[in-house]
N, C-alpha and C positions, 0 to 999 in steps of 0.2 A: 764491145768489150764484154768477157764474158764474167756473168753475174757471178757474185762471190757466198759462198754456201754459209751458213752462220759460222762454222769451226772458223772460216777462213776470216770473215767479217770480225770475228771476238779477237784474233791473233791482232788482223790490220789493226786493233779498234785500240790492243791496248799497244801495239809499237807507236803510234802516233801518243800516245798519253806522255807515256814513258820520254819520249823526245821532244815532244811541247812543253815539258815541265823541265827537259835540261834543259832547254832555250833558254826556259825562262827564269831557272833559277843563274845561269851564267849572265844573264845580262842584268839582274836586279840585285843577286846577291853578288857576285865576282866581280861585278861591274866589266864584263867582256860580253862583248855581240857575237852569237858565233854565226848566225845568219842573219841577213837582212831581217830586218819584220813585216817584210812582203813575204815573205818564207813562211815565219810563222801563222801568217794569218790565212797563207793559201793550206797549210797541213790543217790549221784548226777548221775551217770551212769542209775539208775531207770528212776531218772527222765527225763534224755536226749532220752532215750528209749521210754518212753509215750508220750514226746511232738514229737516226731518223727513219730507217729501213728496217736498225735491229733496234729497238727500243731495252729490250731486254739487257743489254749489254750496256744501257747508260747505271754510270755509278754518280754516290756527290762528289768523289773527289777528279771529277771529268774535266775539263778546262771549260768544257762548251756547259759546265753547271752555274760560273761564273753569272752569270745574267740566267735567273730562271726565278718560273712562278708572278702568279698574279700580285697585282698591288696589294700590300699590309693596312686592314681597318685600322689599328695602332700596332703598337708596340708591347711585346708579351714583356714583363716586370722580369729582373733575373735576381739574386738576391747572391752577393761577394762571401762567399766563404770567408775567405781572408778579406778585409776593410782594404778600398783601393784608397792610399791615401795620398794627399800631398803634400803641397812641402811648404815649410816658414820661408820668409824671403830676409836677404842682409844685401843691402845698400853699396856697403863699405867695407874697406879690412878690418872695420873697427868693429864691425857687427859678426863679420867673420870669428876673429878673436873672442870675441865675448861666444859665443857658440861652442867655438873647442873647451872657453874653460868652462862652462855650463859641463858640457859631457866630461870634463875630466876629472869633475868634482863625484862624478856617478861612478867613478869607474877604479880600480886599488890604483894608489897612486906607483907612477913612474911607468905607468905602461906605454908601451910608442903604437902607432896606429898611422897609418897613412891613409891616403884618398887619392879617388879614382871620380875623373874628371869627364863629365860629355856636355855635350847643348843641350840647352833647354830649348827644344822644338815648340814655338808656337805652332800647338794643335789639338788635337783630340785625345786622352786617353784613354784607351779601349785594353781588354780582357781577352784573350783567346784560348779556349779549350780544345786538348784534339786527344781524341778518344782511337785508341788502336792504331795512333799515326796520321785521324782522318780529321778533320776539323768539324767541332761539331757544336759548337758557341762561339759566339764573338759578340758583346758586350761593350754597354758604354760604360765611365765611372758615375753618372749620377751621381748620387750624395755621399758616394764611397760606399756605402751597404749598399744600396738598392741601383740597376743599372737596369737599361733599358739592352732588350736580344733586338737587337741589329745582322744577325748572319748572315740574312742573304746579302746586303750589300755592304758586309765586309768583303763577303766571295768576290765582290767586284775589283776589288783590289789588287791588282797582278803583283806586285811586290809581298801579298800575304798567302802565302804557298797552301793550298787545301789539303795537300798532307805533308807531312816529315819526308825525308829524305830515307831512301833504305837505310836499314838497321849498319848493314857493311859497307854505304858512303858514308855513314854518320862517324862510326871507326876510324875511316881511313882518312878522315877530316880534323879527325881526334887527334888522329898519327901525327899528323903534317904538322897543327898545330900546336905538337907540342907540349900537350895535357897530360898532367900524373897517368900513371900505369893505371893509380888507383881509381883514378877517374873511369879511363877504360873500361880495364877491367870490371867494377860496378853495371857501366852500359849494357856488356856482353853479359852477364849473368842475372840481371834486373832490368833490365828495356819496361821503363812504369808503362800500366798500358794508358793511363791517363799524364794528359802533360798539359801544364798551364801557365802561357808566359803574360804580357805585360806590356804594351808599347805606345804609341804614338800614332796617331793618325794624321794628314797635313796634306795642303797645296800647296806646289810648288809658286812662285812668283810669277812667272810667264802663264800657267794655265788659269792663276788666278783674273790676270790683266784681259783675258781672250774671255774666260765665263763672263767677265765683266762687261765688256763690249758686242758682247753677244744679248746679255741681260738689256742696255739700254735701247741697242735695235730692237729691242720685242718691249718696249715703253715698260720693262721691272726695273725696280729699285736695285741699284750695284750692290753688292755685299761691301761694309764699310772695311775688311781687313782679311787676309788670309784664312785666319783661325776663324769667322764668324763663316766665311763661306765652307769649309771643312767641316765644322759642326752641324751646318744645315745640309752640307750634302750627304752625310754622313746618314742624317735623321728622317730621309724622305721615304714616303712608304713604300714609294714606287721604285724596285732598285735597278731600274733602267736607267731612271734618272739620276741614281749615284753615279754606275758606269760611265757616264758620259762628261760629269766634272773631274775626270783624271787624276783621283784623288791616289798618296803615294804614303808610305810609312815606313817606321823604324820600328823593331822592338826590342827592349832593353832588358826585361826583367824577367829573369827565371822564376817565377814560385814555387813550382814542383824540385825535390832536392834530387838531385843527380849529381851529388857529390861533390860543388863546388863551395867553396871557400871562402871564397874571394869574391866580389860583385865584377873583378876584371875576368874573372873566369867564365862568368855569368854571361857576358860577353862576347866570350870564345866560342860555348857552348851550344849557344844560340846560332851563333852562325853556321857552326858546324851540324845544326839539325836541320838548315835552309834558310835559315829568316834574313832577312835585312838586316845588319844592323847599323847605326850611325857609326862612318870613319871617322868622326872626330872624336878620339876619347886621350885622354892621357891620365896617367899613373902617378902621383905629386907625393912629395917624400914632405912634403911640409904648407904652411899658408902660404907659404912666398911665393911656390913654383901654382900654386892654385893662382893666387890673385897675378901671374905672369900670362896664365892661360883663360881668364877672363879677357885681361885686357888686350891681349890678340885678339881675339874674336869678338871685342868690340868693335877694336877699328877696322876689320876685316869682313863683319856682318851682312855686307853688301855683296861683298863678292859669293856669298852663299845663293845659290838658287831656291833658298827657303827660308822663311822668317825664324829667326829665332829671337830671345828675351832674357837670354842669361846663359850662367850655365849649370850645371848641377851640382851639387860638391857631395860624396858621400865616402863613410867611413870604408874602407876596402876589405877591408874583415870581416865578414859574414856574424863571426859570432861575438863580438865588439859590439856591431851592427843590434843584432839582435838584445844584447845585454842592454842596450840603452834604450830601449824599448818607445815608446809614443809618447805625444802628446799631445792632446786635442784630437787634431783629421792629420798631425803631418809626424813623419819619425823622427827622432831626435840623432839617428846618424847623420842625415841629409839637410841640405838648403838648399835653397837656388838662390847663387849670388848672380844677382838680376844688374843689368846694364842699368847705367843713370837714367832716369827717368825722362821721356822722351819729351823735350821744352820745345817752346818757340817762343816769338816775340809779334805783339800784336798791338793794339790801341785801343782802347776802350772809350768806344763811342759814345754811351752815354750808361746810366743807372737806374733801374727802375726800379715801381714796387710790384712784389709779387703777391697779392693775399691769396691765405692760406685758407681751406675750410673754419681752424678755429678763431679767421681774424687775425694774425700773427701776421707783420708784413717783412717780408724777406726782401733786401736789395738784392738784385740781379745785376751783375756786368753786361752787358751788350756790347759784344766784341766785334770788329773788323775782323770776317771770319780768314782763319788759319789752319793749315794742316798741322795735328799733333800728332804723332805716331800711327800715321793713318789715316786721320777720321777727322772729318772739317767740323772745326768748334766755334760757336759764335756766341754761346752765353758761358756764364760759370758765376754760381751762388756767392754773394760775398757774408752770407750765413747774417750777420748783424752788427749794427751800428759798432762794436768794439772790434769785430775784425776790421769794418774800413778803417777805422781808429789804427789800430798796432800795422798794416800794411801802410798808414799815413797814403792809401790812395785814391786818385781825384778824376775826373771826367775829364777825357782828351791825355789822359799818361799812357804813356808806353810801358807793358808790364810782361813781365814773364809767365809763360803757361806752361801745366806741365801735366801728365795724365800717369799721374802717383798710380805705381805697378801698371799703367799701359793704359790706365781704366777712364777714370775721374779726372773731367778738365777743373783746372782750379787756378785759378792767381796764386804764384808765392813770390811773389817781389814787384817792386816798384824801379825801372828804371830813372833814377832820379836825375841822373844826368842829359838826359833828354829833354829835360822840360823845357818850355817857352816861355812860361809868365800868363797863357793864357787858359791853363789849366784850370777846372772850376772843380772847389772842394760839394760833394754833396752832402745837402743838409736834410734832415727827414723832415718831409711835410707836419704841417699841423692837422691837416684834413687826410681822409681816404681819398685817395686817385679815382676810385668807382664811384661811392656812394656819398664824399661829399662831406661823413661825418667827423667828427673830432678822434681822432687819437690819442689812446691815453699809454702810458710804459709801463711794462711789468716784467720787471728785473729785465735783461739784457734785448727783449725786446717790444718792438712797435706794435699796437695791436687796433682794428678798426672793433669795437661796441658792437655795430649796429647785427643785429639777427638777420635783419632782411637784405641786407650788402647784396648787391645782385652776383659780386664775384666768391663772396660764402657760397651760396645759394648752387653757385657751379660746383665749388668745391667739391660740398657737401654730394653731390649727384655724384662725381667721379671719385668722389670715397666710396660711396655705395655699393658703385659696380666694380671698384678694385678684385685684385688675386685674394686678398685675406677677408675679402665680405663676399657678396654674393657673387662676386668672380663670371660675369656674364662675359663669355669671349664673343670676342666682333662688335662687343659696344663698349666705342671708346671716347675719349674725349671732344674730339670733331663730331661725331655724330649727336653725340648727346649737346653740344652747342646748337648743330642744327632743327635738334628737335623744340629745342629753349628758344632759339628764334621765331621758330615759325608755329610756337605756341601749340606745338603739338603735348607737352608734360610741363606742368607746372611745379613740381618735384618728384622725389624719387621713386615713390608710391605709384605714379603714371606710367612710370613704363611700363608696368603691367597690367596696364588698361589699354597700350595699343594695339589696331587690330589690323586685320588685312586690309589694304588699300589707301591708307593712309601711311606708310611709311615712301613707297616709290613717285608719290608726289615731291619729295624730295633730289634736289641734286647727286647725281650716282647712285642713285636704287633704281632696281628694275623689277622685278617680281622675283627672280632669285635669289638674290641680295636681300631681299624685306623679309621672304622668308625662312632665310637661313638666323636672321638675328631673332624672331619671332620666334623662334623654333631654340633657340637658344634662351629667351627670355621665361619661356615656357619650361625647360629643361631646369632652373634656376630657382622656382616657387617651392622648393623643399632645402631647406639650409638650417645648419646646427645653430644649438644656442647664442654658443660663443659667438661665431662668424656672426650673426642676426645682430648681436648688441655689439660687436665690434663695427657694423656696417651703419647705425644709428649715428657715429659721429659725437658721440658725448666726449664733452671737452675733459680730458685728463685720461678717457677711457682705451688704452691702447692695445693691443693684441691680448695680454697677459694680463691686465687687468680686466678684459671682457671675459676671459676664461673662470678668472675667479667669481666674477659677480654672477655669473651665469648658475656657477652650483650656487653660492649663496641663493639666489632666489628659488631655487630648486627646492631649498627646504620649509619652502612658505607655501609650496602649490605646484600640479601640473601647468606645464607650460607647452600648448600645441599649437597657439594662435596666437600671431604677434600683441592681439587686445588684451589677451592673459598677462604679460608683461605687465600692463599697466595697472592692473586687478590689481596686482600683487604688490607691486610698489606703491602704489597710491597710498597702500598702509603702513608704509615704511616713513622711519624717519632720519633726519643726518646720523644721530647717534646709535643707527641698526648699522649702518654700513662699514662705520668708523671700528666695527668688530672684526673685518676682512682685514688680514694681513697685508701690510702696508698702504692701507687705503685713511690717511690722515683727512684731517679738516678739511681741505682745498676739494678733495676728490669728492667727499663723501657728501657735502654742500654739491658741488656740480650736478653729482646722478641727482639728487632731491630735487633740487631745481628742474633738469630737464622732465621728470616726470610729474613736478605740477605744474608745467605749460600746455592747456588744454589745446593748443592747437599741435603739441606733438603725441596727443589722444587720438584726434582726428586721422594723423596720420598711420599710425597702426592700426585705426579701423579698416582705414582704407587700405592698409594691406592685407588685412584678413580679409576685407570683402571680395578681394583682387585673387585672392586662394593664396597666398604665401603662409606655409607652415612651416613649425617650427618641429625638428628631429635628434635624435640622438646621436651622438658621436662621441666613442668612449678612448679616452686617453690613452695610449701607448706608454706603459711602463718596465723599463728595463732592468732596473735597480732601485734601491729604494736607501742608500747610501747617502743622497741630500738630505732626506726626511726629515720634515723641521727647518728646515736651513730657507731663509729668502734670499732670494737675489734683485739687485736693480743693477740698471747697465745707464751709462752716460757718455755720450760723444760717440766718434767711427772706429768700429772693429776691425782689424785686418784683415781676422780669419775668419768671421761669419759676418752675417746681416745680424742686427737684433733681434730677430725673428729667430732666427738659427741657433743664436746664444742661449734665449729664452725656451725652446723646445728642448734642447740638452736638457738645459736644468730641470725639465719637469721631465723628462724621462727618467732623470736618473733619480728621482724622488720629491727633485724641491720645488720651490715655489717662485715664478719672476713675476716681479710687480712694477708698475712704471712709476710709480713716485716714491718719494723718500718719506719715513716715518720712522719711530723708534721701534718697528718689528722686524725693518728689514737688516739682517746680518751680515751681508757683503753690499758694497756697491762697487762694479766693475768698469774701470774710466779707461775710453779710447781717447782717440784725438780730439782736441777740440770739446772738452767737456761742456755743459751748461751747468746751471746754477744749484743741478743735482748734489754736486760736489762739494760746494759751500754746506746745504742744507745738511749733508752726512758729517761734514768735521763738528757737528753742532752736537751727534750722538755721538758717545764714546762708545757703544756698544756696536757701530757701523763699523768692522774692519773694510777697509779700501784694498785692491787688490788692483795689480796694471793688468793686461789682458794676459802677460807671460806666466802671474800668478795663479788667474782664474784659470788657462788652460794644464798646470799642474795639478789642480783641486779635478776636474775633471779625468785629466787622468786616472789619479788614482781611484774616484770613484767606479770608471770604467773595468779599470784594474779587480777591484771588489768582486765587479757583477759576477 
């Protein structure tokens, strides 16, 4: 065959693009095959062949760029212009309703507004920018600002097109469609060169079931649900390995304005640039025709080839939309009215206790394990003695499980008509189940005394090494047992006294494995204030109050060696502490105590002697709006961890502290309060706010910045 000259090689090189990319925008967006996909994959093999002769001629937006480049050391940080945000969830119609009148209260009255309905895809939400038509980011949401650049294996993604469509199919797509003139016309005289839409990332059910079956042949852990294995294929550095999990998408969301209106336009527009987008949407002139279109796609969620969890409800008016502006991480157009929460029914075998690092004993259900939306549950926390109390239940009942928003296995009922008679109520021991000692109760729960409790003593060790203290990855709770067995560490301080040769005498270490955690444990001997007295374990001292005590001691002394800690306190008394904002009698008595027990002197020598130093790390402040203001938080958050709650608020100026005192000015109660709540109705200066309250207050701070 006779060789083809470069002119000729660039013509062949771009007719094969140009027709590999209708292929495949007709079979992913039109949902039509126009060749077999032995077709396209004998043209793409062409084409990988010529640019391989003409290198010169490979561009990014080439099919064969789809899989390219060496494995990713991490993940380059991307920072969201626009906040990716999501969404409050409603239950019910009832939660629905209260939602519209919330927005209608914001808005001059009698105005009419409809919504525009799709599924809620369990998946990924990811970012896409395309510059000149060519794709040139793709983004995860992370925390909403900050997202990790995933591009090269978004490119793996055949349903996510590597550039737009020509400027005159995008027109003639416009035509067909249906879209104002004005729309048009804008297109043809402003083509942005920058475009950035919004979608969905996911595995289908059958490729998820075959990744799975492939995972246990090669002795890996299955991924427990769709969305967990999409997120991890998503996140792999190596984007060979994405390409190969057959991962598939939707996108929904215009950000850049091209003129539409309407979020159904939004829609339109998108498809008509090439995207994907989900056929399931409808257009709902009220709640009624919304909560009609939920409840289809609930009982019909199976016959979907992908998992979904609701569906979305969102104002259809762009500048409605926009008038009602945010609050918190989600907009106040949108929810996701989310499917009932996925139950089952199982038997609770027996109760047990759980101690806690500070001695606090938690019952546990031990459950005859069941599949809940997924994911095989065998325990679930019955929090304490007054929850068994109000559930009124017993060892051997049959009880309903249920994984509130898809998540958290929990007991929320007792099948009481089930019982036998041979059902046993549990009663809390008088002694600790470890160590033996007497139990004593303080306010709602059980707690063991003893310091030396050998299941403290764990505890205490996997506090240590937690994400919010010194955050050692690869040493986790099983290893750190194994080490405690075979009397390799005697506490926390030890592990950085281990050395080579001494970890692979243990079960599953080898010399690569010893020295990856080694090397990790080593990586870990420099860590900030806060995290260092966060990671100590002091009873009452929690994320936010380590933050505070941290500068407090700040003003008494350098602090570079975990021993200086104790220099400094040692001259400290209850009544220095009790000057920290919300830091009352209870707390400020605790820190005193732990630092006159000369055997927790010992053990900060023994960190310093070990090289653990202590560093700076200077807060992130974005407004200064709180300023003055304290916050405490009590029970489960919907929309954040307390971690999450508590960083807001000090970004945006204020201050979160973990216990109740007369300086704290909010306390903010999720589900399931503890005894926080009582203590605040005691201050009349404590305003109490629900979580819907404190994410307004944040708003408008936000709003300020």
């Amino acid at each position: 065959m006779k060789e083809l000259t470069p002119e000729e090689a660039k013509e062949r090189i771009e007719q094969l693009k140009k027709l590999i990319d209708e292929y495949r925008y007709s079979r992913h967006v039109l949902n039509k095959e126009l060749v077999p996909i032995e077709v396209e994959d004998a043209l793409k093999r062409e084409l990988f062949e010529l640019e391989q002769k003409f290198p010169q001629f490979i561009t990014p937006d080439s099919p064969t760029q789809r899989i390219g480049g060496a494995p990713l050391k991490e993940f380059r940080k991307v920072r969201h212009e626009i906040p990716m945000l999501s969404f409050n969830d409603a239950f019910s119609l009832e939660d629905l309703k209260n939602w519209e009148e919330r927005n209608k209260k914001l808005l001059p009255e009698n105005i009419k507004f409809e919504y525009f309905c799709e599924l809620k895809i369990d998946g990924l939400a990811i970012k896409l920018i395309y510059e000149n038509g060519i794709l040139t980011i793709g983004a995860t949401r992370g925390d909403g600002y900050l997202g990790e650049d995933v591009t090269q294996n978004i490119k793996t993604i055949e349903a996510i097109p590597l550039k737009l469509l020509p400027r005159e199919k995008i027109i003639e797509n416009m035509k067909k469609e249906g879209l104002s003139e004005e729309i048009i016309e804008r297109f043809k005289d402003n083509y942005p060169s920058k475009i950035e839409v919004r979608g969905e990332v996911f595995m289908h059910k059958k490729d998820f079931e075959n990744l799975n079956q492939e995972r246990i042949k090669n002795n890996e852990a299955p991924f427990a649900n769709p969305r967990n294995a999409a997120s991890g294929s998503l996140r792999q550095l190596d984007p060979k390995i994405t390409a190969q999990r057959k991962l598939d998408s939707f996108i929904y969301d215009l950000v850049t304005n091209l003129g539409q209106k309407t979020h159904e336009e939004e829609h339109i527009i998108l498809k008509c640039l090439g995207f994907k987008t989900n056929p399931y949407t409808k257009r709902c002139a009220n709640l009624k025709e919304v909560q009609e279109f939920r409840d289809y796609w609930e009982k019909h969620r199976d016959e979907l080839s992908f998992e979904i969890d609701g569906v979305v409800v969102q104002v259809n008016e762009n500048n409605i939309f926009e008038k009602l502006g945010v609050v918190g991480k989600a907009p106040r157009g949108a929810i996701a009215f989310k499917f009932s929460p996925k139950q089952a029914t199982t038997v609770i075998e027996d109760i047990i206790l759980q101690v806690g690092r500070t001695g606090i004993l938690t019952p546990v259900a031990i459950l005859k394990p069941v599949e809940v939306g997924g994911v095989i549950v065998s325990r679930a926390s019955l929090h304490n003695e007054d929850e068994i109390k109000r559930l009124d239940v017993k060892i051997g009942d049959t009880v309903i499980i249920a994984r509130a928003g898809d998540v958290i296995p929990q007991v929320i009922g007792v099948i009481k008509e089930l019982r036998t008679g041979k059902e046993k109520s549990f009663i809390f021991p008088k002694k600790c189940p470890v160590c033996g000692s007497d139990i004593i109760k303080e306010g709602a729960y059980y707690k063991c005394p003893n310091k030396k409790c050998y299941a403290l003593q764990k505890e205490k060790i996997y506090h240590f090494i937690s994400k919010p203290a010194f955050d050692i990855v690869g040493l986790g709770p099983k290893i750190v047992d194994k080490l405690l067995d075979n009397n390799l560490i005697q506490d926390s301080a030890d592990i950085f006294a281990l050395k080579p040769g001494m970890l692979r005498k243990l079960p599953g270490f080898d010399i690569v494995s010893e020295r990856n955690i080694l090397r990790s444990i080593e990586s870990r001997k420099k860590i900030p204030l806060a995290r260092f007295i966060y990671s100590l374990g002091i009873e009452h001292v929690g994320e936010e109050n380590a933050k505070l005590l941290g500068e407090f001691f700040k003003r008494y002394g350098v602090i570079k060696k975990p021993i200086d800690l104790w220099e400094i306190a040692n001259k400290l008394r209850p009544t220095h502490y009790s000057t920290i904002p919300g830091f009352g009698e209870v707390i400020s008595k605790s820190i005193y105590q732990w630092f006159q027990n000369e055997n927790n002197k010992i053990f900060l020598q023994k960190l310093t002697d070990f090289g653990v130093e202590i560093v700076e790390e200077k807060p992130k402040i974005i407004s200064d709006y709180l300023k003055g203001k304290t916050f405490c938080f009590t029970g489960e958050l919907e929309k954040f961890t307390r971690a999450e709650a508590q960083r807001i608020v000090e970004e945006l100026g204020g201050q979160a502290v973990d216990s109740i005192s007369s300086k704290v000015n909010f306390l903010v109660v999720g589900k399931n309060p503890g005894s926080k709540l009582e203590k605040a109705k005691k201050y009349p200066n404590i305003k109490i706010l629900n979580e819907e309250e404190f994410l307004e207050i944040i708003d408008k701070a936000k709003k300020s910045s």
